[in-house]
C-alpha positions in Angstrom: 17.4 -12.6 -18.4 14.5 -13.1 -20.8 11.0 -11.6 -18.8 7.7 -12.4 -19.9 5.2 -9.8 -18.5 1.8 -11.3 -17.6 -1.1 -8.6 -17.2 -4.9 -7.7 -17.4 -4.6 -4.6 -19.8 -7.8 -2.5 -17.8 -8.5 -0.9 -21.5 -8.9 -4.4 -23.4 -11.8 -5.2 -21.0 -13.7 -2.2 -21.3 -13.6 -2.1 -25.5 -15.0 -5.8 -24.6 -17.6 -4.1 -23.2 -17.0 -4.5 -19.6 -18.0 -1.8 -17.2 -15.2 0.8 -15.3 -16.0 -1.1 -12.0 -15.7 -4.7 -13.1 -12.5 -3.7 -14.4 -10.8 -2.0 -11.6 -8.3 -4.6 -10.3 -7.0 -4.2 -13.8 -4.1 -2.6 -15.5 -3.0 0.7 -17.1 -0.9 1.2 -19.9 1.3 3.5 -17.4 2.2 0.7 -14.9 2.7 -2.0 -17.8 5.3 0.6 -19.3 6.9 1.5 -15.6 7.4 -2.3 -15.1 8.8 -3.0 -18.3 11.3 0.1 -18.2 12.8 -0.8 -14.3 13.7 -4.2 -15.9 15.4 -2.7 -18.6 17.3 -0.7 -16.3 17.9 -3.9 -14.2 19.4 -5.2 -17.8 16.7 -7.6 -18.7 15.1 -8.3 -21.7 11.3 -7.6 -21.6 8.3 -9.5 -23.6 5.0 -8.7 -23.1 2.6 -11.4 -23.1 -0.9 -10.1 -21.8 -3.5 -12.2 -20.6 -3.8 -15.3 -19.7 -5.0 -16.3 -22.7 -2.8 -14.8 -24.6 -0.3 -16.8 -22.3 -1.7 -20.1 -23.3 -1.7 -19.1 -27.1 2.1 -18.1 -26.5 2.7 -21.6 -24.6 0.9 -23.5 -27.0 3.4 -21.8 -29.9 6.4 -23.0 -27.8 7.3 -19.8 -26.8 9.5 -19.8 -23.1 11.1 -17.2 -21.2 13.4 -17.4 -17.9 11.0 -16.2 -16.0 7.4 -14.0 -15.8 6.6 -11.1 -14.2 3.1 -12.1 -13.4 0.2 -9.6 -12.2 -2.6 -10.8 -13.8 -6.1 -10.9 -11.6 -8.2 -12.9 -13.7 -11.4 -11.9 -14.7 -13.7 -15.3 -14.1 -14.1 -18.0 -11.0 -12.9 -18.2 -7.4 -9.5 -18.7 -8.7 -8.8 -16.7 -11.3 -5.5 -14.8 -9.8 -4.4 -18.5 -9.4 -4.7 -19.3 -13.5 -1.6 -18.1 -14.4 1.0 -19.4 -12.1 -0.7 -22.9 -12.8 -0.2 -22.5 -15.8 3.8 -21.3 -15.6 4.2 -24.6 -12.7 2.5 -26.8 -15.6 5.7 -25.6 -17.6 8.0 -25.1 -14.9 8.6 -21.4 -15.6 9.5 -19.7 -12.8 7.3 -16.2 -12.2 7.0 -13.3 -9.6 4.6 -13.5 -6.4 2.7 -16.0 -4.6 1.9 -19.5 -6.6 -1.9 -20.8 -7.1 -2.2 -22.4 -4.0 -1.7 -18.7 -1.8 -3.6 -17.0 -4.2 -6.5 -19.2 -4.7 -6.7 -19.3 -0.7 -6.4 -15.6 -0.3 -8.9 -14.5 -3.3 -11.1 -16.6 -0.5 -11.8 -13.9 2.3 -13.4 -16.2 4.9 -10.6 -19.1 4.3 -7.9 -16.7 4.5 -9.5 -15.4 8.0 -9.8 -19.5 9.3 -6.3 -19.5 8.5 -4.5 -16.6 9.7 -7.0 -16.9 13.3 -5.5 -20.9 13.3 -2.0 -19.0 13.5 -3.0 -16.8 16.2 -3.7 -13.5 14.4 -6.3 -11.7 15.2 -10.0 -11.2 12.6 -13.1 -9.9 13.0 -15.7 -13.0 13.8 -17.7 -13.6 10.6 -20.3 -16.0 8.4 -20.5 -16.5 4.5 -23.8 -16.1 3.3 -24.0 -18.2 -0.1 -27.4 -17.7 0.0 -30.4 -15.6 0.8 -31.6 -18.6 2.6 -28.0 -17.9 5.0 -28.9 -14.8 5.7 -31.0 -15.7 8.8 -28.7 -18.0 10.2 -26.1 -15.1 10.8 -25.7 -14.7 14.4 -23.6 -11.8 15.1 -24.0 -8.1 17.2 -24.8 -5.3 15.1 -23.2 -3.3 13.7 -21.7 -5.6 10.8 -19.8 -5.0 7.7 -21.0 -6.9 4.2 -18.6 -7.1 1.2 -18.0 -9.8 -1.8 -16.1 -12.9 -0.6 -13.7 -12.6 -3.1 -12.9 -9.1 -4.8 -10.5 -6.5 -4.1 -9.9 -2.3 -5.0 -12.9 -2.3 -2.6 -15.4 -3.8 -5.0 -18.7 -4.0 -3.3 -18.2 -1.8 -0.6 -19.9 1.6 0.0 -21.1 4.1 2.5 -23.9 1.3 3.4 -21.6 -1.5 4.0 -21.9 -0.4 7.7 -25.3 -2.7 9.0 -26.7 -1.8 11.9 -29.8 -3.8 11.0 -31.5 -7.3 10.4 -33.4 -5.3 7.6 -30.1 -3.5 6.4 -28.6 -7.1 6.6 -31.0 -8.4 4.4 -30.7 -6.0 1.8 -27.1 -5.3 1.6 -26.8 -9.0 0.9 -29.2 -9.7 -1.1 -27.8 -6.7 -3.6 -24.4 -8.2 -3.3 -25.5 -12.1 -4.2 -27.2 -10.3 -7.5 -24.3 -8.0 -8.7 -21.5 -10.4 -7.9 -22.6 -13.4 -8.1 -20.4 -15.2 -5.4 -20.8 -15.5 -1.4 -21.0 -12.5 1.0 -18.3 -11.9 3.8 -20.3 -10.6 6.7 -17.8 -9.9 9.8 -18.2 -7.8 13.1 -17.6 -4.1 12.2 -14.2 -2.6 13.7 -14.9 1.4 14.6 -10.8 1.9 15.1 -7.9 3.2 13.1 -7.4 1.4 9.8 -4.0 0.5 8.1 -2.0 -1.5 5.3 1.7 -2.5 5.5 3.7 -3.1 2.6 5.8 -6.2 2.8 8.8 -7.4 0.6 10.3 -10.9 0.0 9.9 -14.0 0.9 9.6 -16.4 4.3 11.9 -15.7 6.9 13.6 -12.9 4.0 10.7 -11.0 4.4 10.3 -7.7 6.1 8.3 -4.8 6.3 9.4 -1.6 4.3 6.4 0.7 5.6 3.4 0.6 7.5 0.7 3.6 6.1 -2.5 4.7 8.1 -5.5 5.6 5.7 -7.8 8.4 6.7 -11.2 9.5 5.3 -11.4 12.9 4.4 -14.6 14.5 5.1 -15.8 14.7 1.5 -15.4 10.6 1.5 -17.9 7.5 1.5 -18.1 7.0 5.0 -17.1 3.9 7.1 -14.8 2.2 5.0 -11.9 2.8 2.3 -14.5 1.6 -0.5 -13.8 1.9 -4.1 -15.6 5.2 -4.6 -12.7 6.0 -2.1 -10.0 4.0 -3.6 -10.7 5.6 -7.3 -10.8 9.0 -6.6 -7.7 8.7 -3.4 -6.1 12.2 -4.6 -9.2 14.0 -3.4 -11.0 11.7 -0.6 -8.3 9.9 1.0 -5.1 10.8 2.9 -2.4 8.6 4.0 0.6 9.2 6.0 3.1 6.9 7.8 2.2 5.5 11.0 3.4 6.4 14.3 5.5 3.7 16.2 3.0 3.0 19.1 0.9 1.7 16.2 3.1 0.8 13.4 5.2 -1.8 15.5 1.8 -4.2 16.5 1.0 -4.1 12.6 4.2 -5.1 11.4 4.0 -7.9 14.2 0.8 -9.1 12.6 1.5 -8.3 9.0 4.8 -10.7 9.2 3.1 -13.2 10.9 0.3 -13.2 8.7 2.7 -13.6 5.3 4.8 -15.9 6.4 2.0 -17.8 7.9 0.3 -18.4 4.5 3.4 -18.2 2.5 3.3 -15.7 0.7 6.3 -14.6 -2.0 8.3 -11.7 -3.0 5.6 -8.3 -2.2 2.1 -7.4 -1.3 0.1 -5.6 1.6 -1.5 -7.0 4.7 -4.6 -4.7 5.2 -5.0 -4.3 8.7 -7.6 -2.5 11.4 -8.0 -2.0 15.0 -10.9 -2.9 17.3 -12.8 -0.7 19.7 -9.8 -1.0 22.6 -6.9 -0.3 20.0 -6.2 -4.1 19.3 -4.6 -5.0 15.5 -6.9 -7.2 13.4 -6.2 -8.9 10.1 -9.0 -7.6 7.3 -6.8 -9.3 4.4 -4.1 -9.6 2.3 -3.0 -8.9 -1.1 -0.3 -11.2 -2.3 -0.6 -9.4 -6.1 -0.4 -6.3 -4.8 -1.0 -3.3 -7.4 2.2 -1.7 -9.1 1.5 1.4 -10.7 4.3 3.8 -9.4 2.0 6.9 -8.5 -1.6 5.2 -7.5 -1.0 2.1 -5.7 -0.6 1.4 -2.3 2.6 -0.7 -2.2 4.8 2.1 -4.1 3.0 4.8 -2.4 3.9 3.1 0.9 7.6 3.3 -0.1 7.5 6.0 -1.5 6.6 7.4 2.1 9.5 6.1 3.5 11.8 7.0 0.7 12.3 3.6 -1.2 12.0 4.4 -5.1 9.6 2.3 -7.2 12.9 1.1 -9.5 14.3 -0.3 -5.8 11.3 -2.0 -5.0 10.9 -3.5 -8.5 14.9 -4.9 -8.0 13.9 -5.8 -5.0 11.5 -8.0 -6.0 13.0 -9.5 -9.1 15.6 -10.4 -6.5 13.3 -12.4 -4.4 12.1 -14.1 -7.2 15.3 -14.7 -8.9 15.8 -17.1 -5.8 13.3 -19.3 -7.5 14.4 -19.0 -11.0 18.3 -20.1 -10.7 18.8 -24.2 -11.5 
């Protein structure tokens, strides 16, 4: 089969100009390569493609391919992950992951969390502020937790994410409307154990291969798995499989949560427990990150002894579902 690889080279943005952080839901040459070399193995023929511009210049030139290995993020507007399968529907090629409808919703913190509560699952009560003007009208007990509405890699999020103010509210916001430039999530703050569970396939196909507790190290931000955190994991973080007691409540709400909004063929349900112990959904990332060593879908299986060339066949298989006439 002829793949087209879809991607946000991380290095192409930052000789654009960009900074390290806008660019950290982007991709290194390392992942790129490991992608391209598991389909190989798997027989394929590979074609990179790049960006989604680079995609439209490569459509335009009526070039086609049996199907794309898609994990671009976008760089600009509320939908941005969605660009690319759009496109690839528009041409009815058939691609990897969730389509533009899931990821358009689930870029969308607050109508991801309307959703998944209107199938039962558990998430932290919350308000958008848009504005400064919003910020008054948020009536919820302290403490709270601010981030962007619609970022991931823990964009936005610090050590002082943690409000336990109206004054603290007020400023955490307002620093977030100017640097991001989109709404602000704010959601009651969950002191208990926090978790993500790697997921693979599709609908009623789909099952969890691990479920991995993150803990803070001393040494790290405090009161959440920001992006200081996220960036510098080997030395601040530590994860390690969850115990049973816990494990089997977040793969309850994980699976309901995917196949509640559909999602396709991999990702991670980010999870974390309330003050008695109770699973809540935080959010979910159907465009999960694939580098073999530092992201947290391979490092999940590679806890539980699933190599990143079996999740990558794995997935293709999933998707292939979607590409055969």
């Amino acid at each position: 089969m002829t793949i087209g690889l879809t991607y946000d080279l991380r290095q192409d943005y930052l000789d654009a100009g960009y900074s390290e952080e806008q660019t950290a839901e982007f991709d290194s040459p390392d992942t790129i390569a490991a992608i391209e070399k598991a389909l190989i193995v798997m027989g394929h023929e590979s074609r990179r493609i790049g960006n989604v511009k680079s995609l439209v210049l490569r459509l335009a030139a009526g070039e086609r391919w049996e199907l794309v290995f898609n994990i671009c993020e976008g760089m600009f507007g509320l939908g941005r992950e969605a660009q690319v399968p759009a496109l690839l529907d528009a041409y009815q090629i058939p691609y990897t992951f969730s389509g533009p409808l899931v990821l358009a919703l689930t870029l969308d913190k607050a109508l991801t969390k309307r959703v998944v509560r209107s199938l039962g699952v558990a998430t932290p009560d919350f308000a958008v502020v848009a504005a400064k003007e919003d910020i008054d009208a948020v009536d919820l007990a302290f403490p709270l937790f601010a981030k962007p509405l619609a970022e991931g890699t823990g964009l936005g999020i610090n050590a002082r994410s943690k409000i336990d103010s109206r004054r603290q509210l007020t400023a955490i916001c307002c620093e977030l409307l100017e640097k991001f430039k989109q709404p602000v999530l704010v959601e009651t703050y969950l002191p208990g154990r926090e978790f993500t569970v790697g997921i693979v396939g599709s609908g009623n196909a789909a099952e969890v291969v691990g479920v991995m507790e993150v803990f803070l190290r001393a040494e790290a931000e405090a009161n959440a798995y920001s992006y200081v955190n996220k960036e510098n994991f080997q030395e601040l973080v530590q994860y390690s499989l969850a115990p049973e007691d816990a494990a089997g409540p977040c793969r309850d709400v994980a699976l309901r949560t995917w196949r509640g909004l559909g999602c396709l063929d991999a990702g991670r349900v980010d999870l974390k427990m309330d003050g008695n112990g109770a699973v809540n959904f935080i959010e979910v990332n159907p465009l999960a990150g694939l580098h073999p060593e530092h992201s947290d879908l391979p490092i999940i299986c590679s806890l539980v002894g699933i190599p990143f060339q079996t999740l990558m066949e794995r997935i293709m298989a999933s998707a292939g579902r979607r590409a055969r006439p």
